[in-house]
N, C-alpha and C positions, 0 to 999 in steps of 0.2 A: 318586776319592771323589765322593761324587751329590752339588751342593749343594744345601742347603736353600730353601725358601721362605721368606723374611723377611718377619712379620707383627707390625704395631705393636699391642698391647692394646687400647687405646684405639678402633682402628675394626674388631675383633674381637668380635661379642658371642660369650661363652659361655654365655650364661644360658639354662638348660634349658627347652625350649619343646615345647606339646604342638601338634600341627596337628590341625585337627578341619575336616572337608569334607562339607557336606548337602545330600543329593540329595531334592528335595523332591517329592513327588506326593500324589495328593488323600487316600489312605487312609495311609498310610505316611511316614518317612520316613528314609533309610536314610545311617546316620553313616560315617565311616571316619576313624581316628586313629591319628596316627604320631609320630614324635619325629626323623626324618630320611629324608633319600635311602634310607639304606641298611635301614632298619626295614621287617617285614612289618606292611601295615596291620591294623591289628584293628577289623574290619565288623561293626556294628551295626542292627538293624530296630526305632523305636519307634513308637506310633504318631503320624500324624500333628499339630500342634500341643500335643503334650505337652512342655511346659517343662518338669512336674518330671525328668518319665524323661530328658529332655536333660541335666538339670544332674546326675542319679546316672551317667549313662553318663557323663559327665565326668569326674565322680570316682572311678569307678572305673577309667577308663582310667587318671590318673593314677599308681594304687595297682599298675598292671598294668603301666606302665613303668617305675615306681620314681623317679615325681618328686613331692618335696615339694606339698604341699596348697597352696598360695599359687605353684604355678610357672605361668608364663605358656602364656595360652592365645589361640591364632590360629585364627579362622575364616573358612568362605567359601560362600558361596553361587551359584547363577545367580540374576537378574534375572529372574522373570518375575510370576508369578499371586497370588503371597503377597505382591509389594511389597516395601513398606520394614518392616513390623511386628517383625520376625523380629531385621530388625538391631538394632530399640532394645532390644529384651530381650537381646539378648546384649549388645550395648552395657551394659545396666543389671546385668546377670552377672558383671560385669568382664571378658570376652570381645572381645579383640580381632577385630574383624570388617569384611570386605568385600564389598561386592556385585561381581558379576561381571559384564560382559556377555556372555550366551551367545554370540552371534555369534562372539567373538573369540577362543575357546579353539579352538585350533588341533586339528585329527584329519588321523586318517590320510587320505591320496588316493589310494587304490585306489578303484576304480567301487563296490567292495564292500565294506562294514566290518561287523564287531561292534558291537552296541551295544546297552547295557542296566545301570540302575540300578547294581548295582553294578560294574560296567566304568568307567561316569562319574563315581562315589564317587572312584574310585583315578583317575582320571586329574584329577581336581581337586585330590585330595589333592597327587598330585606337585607341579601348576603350582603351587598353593600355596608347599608350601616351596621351591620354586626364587625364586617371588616374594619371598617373604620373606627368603630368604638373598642377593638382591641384583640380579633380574630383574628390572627394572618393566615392560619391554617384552614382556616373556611374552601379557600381555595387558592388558583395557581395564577398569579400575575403574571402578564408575558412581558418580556422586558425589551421596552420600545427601541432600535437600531434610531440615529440620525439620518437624515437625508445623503450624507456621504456612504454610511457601512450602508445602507438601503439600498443604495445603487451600485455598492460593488459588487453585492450576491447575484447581479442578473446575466454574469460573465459564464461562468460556471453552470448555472441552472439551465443557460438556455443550451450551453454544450450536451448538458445530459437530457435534453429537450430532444436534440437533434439527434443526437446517439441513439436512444430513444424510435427513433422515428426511423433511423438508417435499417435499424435489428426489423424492425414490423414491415419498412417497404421488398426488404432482402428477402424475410422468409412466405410475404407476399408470393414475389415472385418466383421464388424453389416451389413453392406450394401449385402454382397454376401450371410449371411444367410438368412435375409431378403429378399431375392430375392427367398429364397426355402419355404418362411411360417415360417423363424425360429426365435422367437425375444426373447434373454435372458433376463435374469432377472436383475435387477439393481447391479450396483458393481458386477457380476458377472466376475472372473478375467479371460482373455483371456490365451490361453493359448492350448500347442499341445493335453495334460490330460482331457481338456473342452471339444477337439471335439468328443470324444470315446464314451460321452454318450449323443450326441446330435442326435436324430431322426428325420424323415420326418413328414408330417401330415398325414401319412399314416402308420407310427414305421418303417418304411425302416429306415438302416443305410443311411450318407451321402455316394453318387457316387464316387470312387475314384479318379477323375478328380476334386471334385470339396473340396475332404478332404485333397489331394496332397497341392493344392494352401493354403486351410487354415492354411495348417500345416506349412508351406512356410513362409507365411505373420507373422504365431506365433512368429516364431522362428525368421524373421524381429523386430518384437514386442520388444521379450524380451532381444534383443541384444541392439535394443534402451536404453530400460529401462535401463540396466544395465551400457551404458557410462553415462546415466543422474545420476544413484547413484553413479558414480566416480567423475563427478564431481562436484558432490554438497557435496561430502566429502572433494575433493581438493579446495573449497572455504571456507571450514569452519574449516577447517587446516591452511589457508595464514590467515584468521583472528586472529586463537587463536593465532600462531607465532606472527604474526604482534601486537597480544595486549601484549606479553610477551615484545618483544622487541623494541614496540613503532620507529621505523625508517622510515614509511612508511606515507607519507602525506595523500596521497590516501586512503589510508586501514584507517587511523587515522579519515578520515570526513567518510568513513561509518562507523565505531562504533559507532561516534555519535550519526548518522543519527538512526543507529539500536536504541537507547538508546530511542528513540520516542515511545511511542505506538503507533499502526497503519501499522507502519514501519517495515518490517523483514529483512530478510538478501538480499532477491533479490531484492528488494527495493533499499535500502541504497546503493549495489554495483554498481546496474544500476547507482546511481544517482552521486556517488563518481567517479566512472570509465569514464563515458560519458560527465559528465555536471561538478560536480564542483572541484574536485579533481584538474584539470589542467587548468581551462575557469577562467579568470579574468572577470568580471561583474562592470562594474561603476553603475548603476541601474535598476530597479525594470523591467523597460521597456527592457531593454534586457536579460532581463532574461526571460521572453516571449518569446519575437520574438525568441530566439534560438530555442527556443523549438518549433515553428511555432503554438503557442496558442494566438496570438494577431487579433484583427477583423479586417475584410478588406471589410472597406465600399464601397458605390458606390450611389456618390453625382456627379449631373448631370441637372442643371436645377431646376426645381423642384421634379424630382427624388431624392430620396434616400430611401438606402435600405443597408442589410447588409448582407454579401454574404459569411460568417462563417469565421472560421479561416483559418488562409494562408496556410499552412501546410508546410511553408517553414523553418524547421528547423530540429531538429535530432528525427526520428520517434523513437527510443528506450524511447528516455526521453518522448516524448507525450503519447506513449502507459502507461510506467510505468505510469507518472504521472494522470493520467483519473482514473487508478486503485487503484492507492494511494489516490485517491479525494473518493473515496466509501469505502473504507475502513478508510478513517477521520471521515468521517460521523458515521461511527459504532462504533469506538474507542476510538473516541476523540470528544465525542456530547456537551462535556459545554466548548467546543475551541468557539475563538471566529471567525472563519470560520466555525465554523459546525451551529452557530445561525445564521451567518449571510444567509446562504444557506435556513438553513429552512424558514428565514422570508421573503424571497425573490423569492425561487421557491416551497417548500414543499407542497404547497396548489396549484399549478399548475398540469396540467394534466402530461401523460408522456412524449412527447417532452418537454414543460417549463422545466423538470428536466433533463432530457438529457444536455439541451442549459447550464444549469445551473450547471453541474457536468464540465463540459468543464471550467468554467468561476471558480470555485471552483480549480481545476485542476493549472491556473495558478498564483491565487492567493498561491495558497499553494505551488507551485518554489520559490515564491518571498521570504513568509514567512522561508522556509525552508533555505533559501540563505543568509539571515540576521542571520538566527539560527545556521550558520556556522558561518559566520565570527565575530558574537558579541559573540557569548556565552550564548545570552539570550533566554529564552525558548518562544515560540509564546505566546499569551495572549490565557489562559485560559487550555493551553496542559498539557500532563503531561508524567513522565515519566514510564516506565518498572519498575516493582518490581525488585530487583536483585534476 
């Protein structure tokens, strides 16, 4: 006689669930809804951003599977070009909803695969209810910011937007002098005044074709320039405010964070704004991985070998953090991360210390993430003079 499987009620749900998975693109967008494993999906085309046609294709799947009007509903999406919008409306739908990150939904590894809209519908559909029936590991939820932290990070991003943009107009323009024999002199400020006394290698003035463009690209320059000084005056105004009036959780862990040496204002905002301002952290080890600074080896046999970091996490906080690990070093040399760095890679060539600023890098999230929520300063740090 076969025995059975013993199952307590209590961590059993029965409760009839509909799964619904959207496959999003810029004209369309194509649903696919199921009631289990074992269920044929039923595939949908509405158009793109139609809420109402979403919420009738809902109800009438329901009606098509034979669950009551009030039965619960699971959704899911990828992560990418629509954002977070998508999830508050079904959030406000009563629609239980997760964002997904692409990356981490597992496909086939053949050199060659199938792939297309509705193929990806159904293969969401499934992880879904596997997730939901008790997979968390299937793959990586992205954890949704509010309307408020959503709109802090656009201070910051669009600084390093612009910054950005200043480095590409700058070597733009070295580059088109440089193409005539012209190469200025260091610190030399660009500018439309610079090119009036710039000559050939012959004293000819520049071509007008070719002092048109510079003057062009300058005047691109200094318009840059000039939104970067507004808003790194409008960051250092929501600070002062925010330290008069203390209301501000966010803005409260970067002053901290500033309070560091090593630390400046772009630093601490980056790190308050993106990482820990609103990310709850259980440990050391996920505070890594977000940041995609954890090794990902590759053990096989007797193979093994270590194949760098994942880069699966939020490239803001990785870039800051690499830059914040070189500037510990400089800063904060009797920390006890900056000895542990030297006795470890310092006497290494220059990869060992590259490998090594990286491994510094995440040690120094972890440290800095304890420094938030105890209070207590890293071993051996110190702080800013007032």
């Amino acid at each position: 006689m076969a025995r059975k499987t013993t199952r307590m009620d209590e961590y059993t749900e029965k409760r009839p669930t509909l799964y619904l998975s959207l496959e999003l693109s810029l004209l369309n967008w194509e649903l696919g809804f199921t009631t289990g494993l074992g269920q044929k999906p039923r595939i949908r085309t509405i158009p793109a951003r139609d809420l109402q046609g979403l919420r009738r294709e809902v109800t009438a799947a329901k009606k098509r599977f034979g669950l009551a009007d009030n039965a619960r509903v699971v959704s899911c999406y990828e992560a990418g070009r629509d954002g977070f919008w998508l999830h508050r409306a079904l959030v406000e739908s009563g629609i239980k909803n997760i964002v997904v990150d692409s990356s981490s939904i597992e496909v086939n590894r053949r050199a060659r695969r199938a792939k297309a809209d509705g193929l990806d519908v159904r293969k969401l559909l499934t992880m879904l209810v596997r997730y939901d029936l008790g997979e968390p590991k299937i793959w990586s939820v992205v954890r949704v910011p509010s309307v408020e932290q959503e709109d802090g990070r656009h201070l910051h991003r669009e600084l390093s937007a612009l910054n950005k943009e200043k480095n590409r107009t700058t070597n733009r323009i070295k580059g088109l002098l440089m193409s005539q024999g012209i190469r200025l002199a260091p610190r030399t400020k660009l500018s439309a005044a610079t090119l009036k006394g710039i000559r050939l290698w012959d004293g000819s003035p520049l071509q007008h074709g070719m002092e048109s463009r510079l003057r062009r690209e300058c005047d691109r320059l200094a318009f840059v320039q000039q939104q970067i000084r507004e808003l790194q005056a409008e960051r250092r105004g929501l600070l002062q405010r925010q330290q008069e009036e203390a209301d501000d959780v966010v803005v409260a862990k970067a002053k901290q964070l500033h309070r560091l040496r090593a630390i400046g204002s772009s630093g601490s905002w980056i790190l308050s704004h993106e990482f820990f301002g609103w990310r709850k952290f259980n440990n050391g080890r996920e505070v890594g991985s977000l940041a995609g600074l954890t090794p990902t080896p590759y053990q096989s046999g007797g193979t093994h070998r270590e194949q760098g970091i994942s880069r699966a996490g939020n490239r803001h906080v990785r870039a800051v953090a690499v830059e914040l690990a070189w500037s510990w070093l400089r800063f904060q040399p009797d920390s006890a991360l900056s000895r542990w760095y030297v006795r470890r890679f310092a006497n290494g060539g220059s990869r060992a210390r590259r490998v090594g600023i990286v491994a510094l890098a995440r040690r120094l999230l972890v440290v800095l993430w304890r420094y938030l929520e105890s209070g207590v300063l890293p071993e051996g740090a110190q702080l800013k003079a007032v």
